[in-house]
C-alpha positions in Angstrom: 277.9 -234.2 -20.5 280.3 -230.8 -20.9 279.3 -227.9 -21.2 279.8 -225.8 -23.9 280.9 -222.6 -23.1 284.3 -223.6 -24.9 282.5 -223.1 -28.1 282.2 -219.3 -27.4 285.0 -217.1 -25.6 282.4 -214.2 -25.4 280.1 -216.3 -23.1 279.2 -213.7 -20.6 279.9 -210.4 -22.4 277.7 -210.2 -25.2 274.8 -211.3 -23.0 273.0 -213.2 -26.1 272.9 -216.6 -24.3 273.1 -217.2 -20.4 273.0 -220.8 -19.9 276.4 -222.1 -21.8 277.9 -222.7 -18.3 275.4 -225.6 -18.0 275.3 -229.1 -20.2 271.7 -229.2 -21.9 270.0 -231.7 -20.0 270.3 -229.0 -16.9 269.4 -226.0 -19.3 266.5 -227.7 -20.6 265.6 -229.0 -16.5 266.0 -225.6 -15.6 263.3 -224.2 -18.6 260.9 -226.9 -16.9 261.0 -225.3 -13.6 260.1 -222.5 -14.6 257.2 -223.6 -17.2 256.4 -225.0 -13.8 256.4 -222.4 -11.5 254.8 -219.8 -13.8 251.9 -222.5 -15.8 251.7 -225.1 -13.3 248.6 -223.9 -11.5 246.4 -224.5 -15.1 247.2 -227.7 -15.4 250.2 -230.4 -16.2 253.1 -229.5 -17.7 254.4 -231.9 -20.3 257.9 -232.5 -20.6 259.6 -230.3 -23.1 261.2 -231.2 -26.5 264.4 -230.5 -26.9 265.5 -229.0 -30.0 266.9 -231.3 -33.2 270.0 -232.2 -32.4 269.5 -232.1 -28.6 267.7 -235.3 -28.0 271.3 -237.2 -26.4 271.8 -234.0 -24.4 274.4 -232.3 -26.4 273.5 -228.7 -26.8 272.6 -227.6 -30.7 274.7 -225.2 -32.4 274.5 -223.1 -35.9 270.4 -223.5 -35.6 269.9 -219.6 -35.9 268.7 -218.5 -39.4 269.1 -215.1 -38.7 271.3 -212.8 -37.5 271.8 -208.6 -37.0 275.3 -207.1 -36.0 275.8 -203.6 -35.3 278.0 -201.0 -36.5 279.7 -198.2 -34.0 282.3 -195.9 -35.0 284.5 -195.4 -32.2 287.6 -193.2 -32.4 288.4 -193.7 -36.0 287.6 -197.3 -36.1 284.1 -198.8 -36.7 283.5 -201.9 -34.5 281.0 -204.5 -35.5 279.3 -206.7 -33.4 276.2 -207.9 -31.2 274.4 -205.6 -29.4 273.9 -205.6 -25.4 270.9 -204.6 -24.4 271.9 -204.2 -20.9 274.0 -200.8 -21.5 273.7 -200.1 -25.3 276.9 -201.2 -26.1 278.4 -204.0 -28.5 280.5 -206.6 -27.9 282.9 -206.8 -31.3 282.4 -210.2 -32.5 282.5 -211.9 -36.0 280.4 -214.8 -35.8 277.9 -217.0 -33.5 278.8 -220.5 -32.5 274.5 -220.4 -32.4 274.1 -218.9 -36.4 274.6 -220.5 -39.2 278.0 -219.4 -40.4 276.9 -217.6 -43.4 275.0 -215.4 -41.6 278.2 -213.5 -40.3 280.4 -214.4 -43.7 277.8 -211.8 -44.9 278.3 -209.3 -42.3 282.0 -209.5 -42.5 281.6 -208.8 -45.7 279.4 -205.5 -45.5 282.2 -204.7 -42.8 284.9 -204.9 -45.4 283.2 -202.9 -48.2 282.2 -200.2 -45.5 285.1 -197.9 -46.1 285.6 -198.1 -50.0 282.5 -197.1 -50.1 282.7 -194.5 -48.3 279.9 -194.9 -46.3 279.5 -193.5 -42.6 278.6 -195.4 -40.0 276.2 -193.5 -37.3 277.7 -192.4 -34.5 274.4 -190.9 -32.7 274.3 -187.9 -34.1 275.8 -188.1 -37.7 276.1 -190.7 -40.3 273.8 -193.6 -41.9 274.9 -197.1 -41.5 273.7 -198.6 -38.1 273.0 -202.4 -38.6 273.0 -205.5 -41.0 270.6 -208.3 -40.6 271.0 -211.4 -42.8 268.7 -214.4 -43.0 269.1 -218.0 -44.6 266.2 -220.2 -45.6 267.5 -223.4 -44.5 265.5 -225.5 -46.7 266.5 -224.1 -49.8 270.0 -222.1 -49.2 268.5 -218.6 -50.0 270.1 -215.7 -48.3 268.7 -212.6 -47.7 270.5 -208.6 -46.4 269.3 -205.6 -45.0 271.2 -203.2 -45.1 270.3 -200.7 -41.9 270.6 -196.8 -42.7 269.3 -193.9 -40.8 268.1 -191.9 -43.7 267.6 -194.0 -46.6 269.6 -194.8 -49.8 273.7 -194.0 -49.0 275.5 -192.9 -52.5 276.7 -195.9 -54.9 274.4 -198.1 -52.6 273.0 -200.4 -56.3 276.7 -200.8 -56.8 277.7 -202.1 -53.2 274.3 -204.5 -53.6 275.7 -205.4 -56.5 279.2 -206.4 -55.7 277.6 -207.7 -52.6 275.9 -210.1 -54.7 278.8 -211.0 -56.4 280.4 -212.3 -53.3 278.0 -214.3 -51.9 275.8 -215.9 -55.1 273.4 -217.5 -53.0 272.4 -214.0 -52.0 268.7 -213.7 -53.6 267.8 -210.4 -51.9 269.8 -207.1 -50.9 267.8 -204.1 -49.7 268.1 -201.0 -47.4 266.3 -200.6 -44.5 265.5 -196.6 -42.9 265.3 -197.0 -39.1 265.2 -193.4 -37.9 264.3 -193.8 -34.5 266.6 -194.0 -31.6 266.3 -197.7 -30.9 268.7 -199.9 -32.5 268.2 -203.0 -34.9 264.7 -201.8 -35.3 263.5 -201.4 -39.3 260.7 -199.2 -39.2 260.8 -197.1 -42.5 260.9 -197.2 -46.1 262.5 -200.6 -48.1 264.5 -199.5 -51.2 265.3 -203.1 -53.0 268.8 -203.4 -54.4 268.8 -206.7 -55.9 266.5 -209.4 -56.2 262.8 -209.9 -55.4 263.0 -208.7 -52.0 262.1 -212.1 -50.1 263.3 -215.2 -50.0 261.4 -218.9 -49.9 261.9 -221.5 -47.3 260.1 -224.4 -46.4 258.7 -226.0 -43.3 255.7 -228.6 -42.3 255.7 -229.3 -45.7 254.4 -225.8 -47.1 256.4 -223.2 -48.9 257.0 -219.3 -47.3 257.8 -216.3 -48.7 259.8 -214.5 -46.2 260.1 -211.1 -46.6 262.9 -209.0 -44.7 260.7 -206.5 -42.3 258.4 -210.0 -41.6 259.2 -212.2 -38.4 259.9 -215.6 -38.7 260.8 -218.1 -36.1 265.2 -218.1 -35.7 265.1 -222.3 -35.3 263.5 -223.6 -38.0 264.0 -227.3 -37.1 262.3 -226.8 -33.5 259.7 -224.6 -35.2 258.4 -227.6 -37.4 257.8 -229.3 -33.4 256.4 -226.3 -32.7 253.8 -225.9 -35.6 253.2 -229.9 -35.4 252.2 -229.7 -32.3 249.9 -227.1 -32.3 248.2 -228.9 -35.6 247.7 -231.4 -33.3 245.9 -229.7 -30.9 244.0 -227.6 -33.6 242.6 -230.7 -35.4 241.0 -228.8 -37.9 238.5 -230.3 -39.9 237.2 -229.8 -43.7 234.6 -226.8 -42.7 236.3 -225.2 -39.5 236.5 -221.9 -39.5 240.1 -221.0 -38.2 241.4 -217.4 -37.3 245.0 -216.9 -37.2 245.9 -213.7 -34.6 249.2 -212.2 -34.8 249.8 -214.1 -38.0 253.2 -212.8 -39.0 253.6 -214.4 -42.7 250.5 -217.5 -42.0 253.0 -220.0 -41.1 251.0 -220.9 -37.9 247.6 -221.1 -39.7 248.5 -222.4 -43.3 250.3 -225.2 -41.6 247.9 -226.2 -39.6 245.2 -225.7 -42.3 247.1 -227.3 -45.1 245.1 -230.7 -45.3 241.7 -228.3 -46.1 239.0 -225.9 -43.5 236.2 -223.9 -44.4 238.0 -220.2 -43.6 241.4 -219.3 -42.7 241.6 -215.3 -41.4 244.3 -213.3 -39.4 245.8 -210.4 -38.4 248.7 -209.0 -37.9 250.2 -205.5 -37.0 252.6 -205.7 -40.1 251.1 -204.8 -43.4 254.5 -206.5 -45.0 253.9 -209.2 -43.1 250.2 -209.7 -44.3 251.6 -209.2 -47.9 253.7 -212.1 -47.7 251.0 -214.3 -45.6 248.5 -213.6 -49.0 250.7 -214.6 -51.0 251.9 -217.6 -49.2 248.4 -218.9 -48.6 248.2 -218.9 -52.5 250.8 -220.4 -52.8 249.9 -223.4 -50.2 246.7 -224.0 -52.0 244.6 -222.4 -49.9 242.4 -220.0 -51.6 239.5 -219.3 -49.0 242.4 -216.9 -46.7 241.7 -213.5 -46.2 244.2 -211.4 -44.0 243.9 -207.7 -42.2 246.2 -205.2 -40.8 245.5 -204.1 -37.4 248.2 -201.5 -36.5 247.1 -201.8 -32.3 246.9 -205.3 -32.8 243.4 -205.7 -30.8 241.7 -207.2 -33.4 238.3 -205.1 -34.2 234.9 -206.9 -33.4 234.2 -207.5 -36.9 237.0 -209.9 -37.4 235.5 -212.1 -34.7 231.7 -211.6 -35.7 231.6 -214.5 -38.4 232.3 -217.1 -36.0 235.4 -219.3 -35.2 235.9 -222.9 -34.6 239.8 -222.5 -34.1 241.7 -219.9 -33.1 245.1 -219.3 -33.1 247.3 -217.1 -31.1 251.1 -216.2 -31.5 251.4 -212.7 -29.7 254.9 -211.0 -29.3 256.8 -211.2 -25.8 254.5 -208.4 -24.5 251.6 -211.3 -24.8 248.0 -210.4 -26.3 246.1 -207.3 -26.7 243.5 -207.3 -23.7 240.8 -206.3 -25.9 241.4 -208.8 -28.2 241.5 -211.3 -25.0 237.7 -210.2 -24.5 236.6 -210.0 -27.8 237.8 -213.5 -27.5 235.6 -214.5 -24.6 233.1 -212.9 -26.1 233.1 -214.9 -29.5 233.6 -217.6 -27.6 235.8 -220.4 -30.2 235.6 -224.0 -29.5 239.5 -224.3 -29.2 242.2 -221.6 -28.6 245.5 -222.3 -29.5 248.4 -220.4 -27.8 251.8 -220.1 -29.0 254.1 -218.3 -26.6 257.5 -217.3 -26.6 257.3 -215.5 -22.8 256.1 -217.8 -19.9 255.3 -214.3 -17.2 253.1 -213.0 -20.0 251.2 -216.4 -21.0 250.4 -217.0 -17.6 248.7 -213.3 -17.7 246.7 -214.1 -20.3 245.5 -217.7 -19.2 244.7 -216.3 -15.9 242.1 -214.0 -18.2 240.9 -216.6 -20.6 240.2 -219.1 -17.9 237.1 -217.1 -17.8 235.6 -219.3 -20.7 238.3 -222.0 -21.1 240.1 -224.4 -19.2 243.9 -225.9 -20.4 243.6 -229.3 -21.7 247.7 -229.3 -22.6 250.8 -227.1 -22.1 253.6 -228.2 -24.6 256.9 -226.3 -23.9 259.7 -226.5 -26.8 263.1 -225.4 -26.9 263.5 -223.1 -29.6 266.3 -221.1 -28.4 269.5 -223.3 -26.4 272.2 -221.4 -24.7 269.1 -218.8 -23.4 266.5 -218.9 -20.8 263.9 -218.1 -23.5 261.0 -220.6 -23.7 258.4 -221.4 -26.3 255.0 -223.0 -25.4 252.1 -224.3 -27.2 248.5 -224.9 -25.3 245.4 -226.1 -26.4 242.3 -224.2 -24.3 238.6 -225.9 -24.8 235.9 -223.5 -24.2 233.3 -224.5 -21.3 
């Protein structure tokens, strides 16, 4: 099977993916060896699911539903592309063999309408503009913009939303995003929306989201329904479990999994945006008995734990869980834990701690990312 580093010349400078010099049965072989290497002392490893489109070993393109490209001005000309983390740099670029392509027919776009409007790009020192992120909902077409500034609204900005708009109809949200601090594609401040409701709906396991722009969401939506599946499976939630969703981002792991009826459904997450949106979307899913919480620290108080849990579900960032949450987990002690992971290293941290008071009945890795070495992974823990 070829390889497909053909379908990107930048393979190797922009430092996105890292395994396009290999066909995708060996990338996929090599994600094993290391769920492996790093998990294989809890238990067996199941073979990992490739993601749709992979199955006969051709590598899956234009599965990213979002993307961010960042803006430099550089000796009178302002260069757009992806960012390397490796020395702060960007690598100009116009589009992703890996993102939908109306992701960067967006950013190309903003790109364009940069210098009629007169906007400056920051250079470190001066200026606003510093990124643009766009996001599709696959399901249902709907795009969404940020527009990255370092200090808030730029002049005319309701007039570029609006011509914005214009170009791309199936545009349902334009906003502006303050990030004032010095790392880049971060959106840490205020939300001024332009145009629209400021989110956008998709769909997936057969509920509906609200998907706001500051709120994570998974980039491969077909591998995320695997994902969620999956982890349903292991929940098996019945009609009076009491569920708590940790690191809940907008509910999607929890009102998924819930959907067919439980008793409770709680969470927490460090985003009060994101809690917003999972309120609304547990409404919206039909499930009424949901009550969310902000935790900026995300260690999750005692008091969310003291009413009890018969399934808990964890989807940390790559940095892996909050160590006092970890023991105010083995101190509430829930039948089942369900971890979603997108960082092997960390995961194994964490298992090595809960094995405490659970042992690994399953590790489930899925590909959710192809051309990378990142890995998700689902396990199901049983108390003891």
């Amino acid at each position: 099977m070829k390889n497909r580093v053909e379908e990107c010349p930048l393979f190797g400078k922009c430092g996105a993916c890292q395994t396009l010099n290999l066909d995708y049965g060996e990338e996929l072989s090599l994600k094993m060896k290391r769920e492996i290497m790093l998990l294989g002392r809890f238990g067996h490893i199941e073979e990992i699911i490739p993601s749709p489109g992979g199955e006969g070993g051709e590598r899956p393109l234009h599965f990213r539903n979002k993307a961010q490209y960042l803006f430099q001005f550089n000796g009178g000309r302002i260069n757009m592309g992806l960012y390397r983390s490796s020395d702060g740099r960007l690598t100009r670029v116009d589009r992703c063999p890996m993102e939908a392509p109306e992701l960067a027919s967006v950013a190309r776009t903003v790109r364009k309408m940069i210098e009629p409007y007169k906007i400056k790009v920051w250079d470190g020192r001066r200026g606003s503009l510093r990124h643009v992120m766009v996001r599709k909902a696959f399901a249902t077409g709907e795009l969404l913009c940020a527009i990255v500034t370092r200090d808030g609204l730029f002049e005319r900005a309701g007039e570029f939303a609006a011509e914005l708009a214009g170009r791309h109809p199936e545009l349902k949200s334009v906003s502006v995003i303050v990030n004032d601090t010095e790392t880049p594609l971060f959106m840490n401040g205020e939300e001024y929306v332009l145009h629209g409701p400021g989110f956008i709906t998709d769909e997936l396991c057969g509920c509906r989201f609200r998907i706001s722009a500051k709120a994570f969401y998974q980039v491969n939506p077909g591998a995320t329904e695997l994902l969620y599946n999956k982890a349903a499976e292991f929940a098996q939630i019945g009609p009076n479990d009491q569920v708590f969703d940790a690191y809940c981002g907008i509910g999607t792991v929890g009102i998924t999994a819930a959907k067919g009826g439980c008793g409770t459904l709680a969470g927490f997450d460090v985003s009060g945006d994101a809690i917003r949106d999972a309120e609304r979307n547990a409404r919206e899913n039909g499930i009424g008995n949901a009550v969310y919480t902000a935790e900026k620290d995300g260690s999750a108080p005692g008091k969310l734990m003291d009413g009890g849990m018969d399934v808990l579900f964890m989807d940390p960032p790559r940095a892996g869980c909050d160590r006092r949450f970890l023991a105010a987990v083995l101190r509430a002690g829930p039948g089942k834990v369900v971890y979603i992971s997108c960082n092997p290293e960390t995961l194994a941290r964490d298992l090595g701690i809960l094995r405490e008071g659970y042992r690994v009945k399953a590790v489930q890795p899925v590909d959710l990312f192809p051309g990378t070495g990142h890995i998700e992974t689902v396990v199901e823990l049983i108390h003891v």
